[in-house]
N, C-alpha and C positions, 0 to 999 in steps of 0.2 A: 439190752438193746445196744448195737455197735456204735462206735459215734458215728457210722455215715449213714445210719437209719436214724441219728436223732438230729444231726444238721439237715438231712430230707427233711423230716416232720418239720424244722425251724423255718429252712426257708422256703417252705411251702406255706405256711399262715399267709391269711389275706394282710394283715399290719405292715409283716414285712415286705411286701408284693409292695404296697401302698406307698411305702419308707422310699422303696426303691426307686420309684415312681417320683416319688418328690423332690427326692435328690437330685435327679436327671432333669428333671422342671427346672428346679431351684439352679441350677447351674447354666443351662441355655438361660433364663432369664437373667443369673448375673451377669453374661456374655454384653444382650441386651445392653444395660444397666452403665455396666462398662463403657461403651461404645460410646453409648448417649453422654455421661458425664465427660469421658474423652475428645468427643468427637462435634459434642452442641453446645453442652453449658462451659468447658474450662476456656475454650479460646473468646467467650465474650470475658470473662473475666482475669484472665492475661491480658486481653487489652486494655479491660481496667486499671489493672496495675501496672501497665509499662511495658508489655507485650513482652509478659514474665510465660514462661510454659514450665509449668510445674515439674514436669518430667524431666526435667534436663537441668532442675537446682541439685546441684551435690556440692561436696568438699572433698579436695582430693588430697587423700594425705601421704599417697609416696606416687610419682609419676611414674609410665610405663617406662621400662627398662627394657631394651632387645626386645626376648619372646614372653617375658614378664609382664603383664596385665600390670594397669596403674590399682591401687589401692584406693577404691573411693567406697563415703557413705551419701548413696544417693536419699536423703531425706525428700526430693522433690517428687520421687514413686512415691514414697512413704504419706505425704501427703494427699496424692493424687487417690490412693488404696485408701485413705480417711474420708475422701469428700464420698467415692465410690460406697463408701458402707453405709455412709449417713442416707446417702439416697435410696440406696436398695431400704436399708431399716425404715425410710419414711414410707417407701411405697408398701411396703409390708404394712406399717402400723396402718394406714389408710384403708386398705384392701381386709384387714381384721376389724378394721372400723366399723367400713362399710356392712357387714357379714354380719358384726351384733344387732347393728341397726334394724338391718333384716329381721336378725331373729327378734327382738322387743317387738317388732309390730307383729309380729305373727304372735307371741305372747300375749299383747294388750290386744289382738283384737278379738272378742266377746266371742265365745264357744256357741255354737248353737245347744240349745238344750236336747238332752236328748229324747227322741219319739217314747210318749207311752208304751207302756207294756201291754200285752194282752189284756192281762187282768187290770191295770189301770183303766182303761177304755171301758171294759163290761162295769165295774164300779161306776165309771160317769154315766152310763147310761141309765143302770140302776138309780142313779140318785136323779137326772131327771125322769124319768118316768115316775117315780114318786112324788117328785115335786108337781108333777102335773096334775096324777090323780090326785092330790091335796089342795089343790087349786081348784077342780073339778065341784 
């Protein structure tokens, strides 16, 4: 088999179809995720601490020169990309939460039994009919 008949067969499985699928989810949703922590929860909490914006904390360790760019470590992105994960990772843990939950009740709730058999049925009827004749 050549390799571009066995990369066909690979990215042809539904898993990978699925993977791919998630990926593309999973990234429009950090978009999301993004925005929100950027955009709704950091500026209440800049104002908490002094109408700090996380994004614009750096240390700059050699200033711009000419057409030379200053040398900075912006830790305040670095932060902002930490809060950004914890919330996506909560929204995940939550959303897997939600999903076991699901599944346990559908677990715990009591199977119906299932319908006699043919032969169970003709058996019950045998045994009352005899019990009646003996009654009789």
């Amino acid at each position: 088999m050549s390799l571009l008949q066995e990369f066909k067969a690979f990215a042809a499985r539904g898993n990978v179809i699925d993977m791919a699928v998630g990926i593309i989810i999973g990234a429009a949703f950090g978009k999301i995720v993004s925005s929100f922590v950027g955009d709704v929860i950091m500026p209440p909490i800049g104002l908490i601490l002094g109408g700090v914006d996380f994004t614009d904390l750096a240390i700059t360790l050699k200033a711009a020169e000419g057409d030379a760019p200053a040398v900075v470590i912006a830790y305040g992105k670095f932060i902002q990309t930490i809060i950004d994960f914890l919330i996506i990772a909560f929204a995940i843990f939550m959303g897997l939460k939600a999903i076991n939950t699901l599944k346990r009740a559908e677990e715990e709730a009591p199977a119906t039994p299932p319908a006699p058999t043919l032969d169970q049925e003709l058996l019950t009827e045998i045994r009352d009919l005899l019990k009646r004749e003996r009654g009789q």
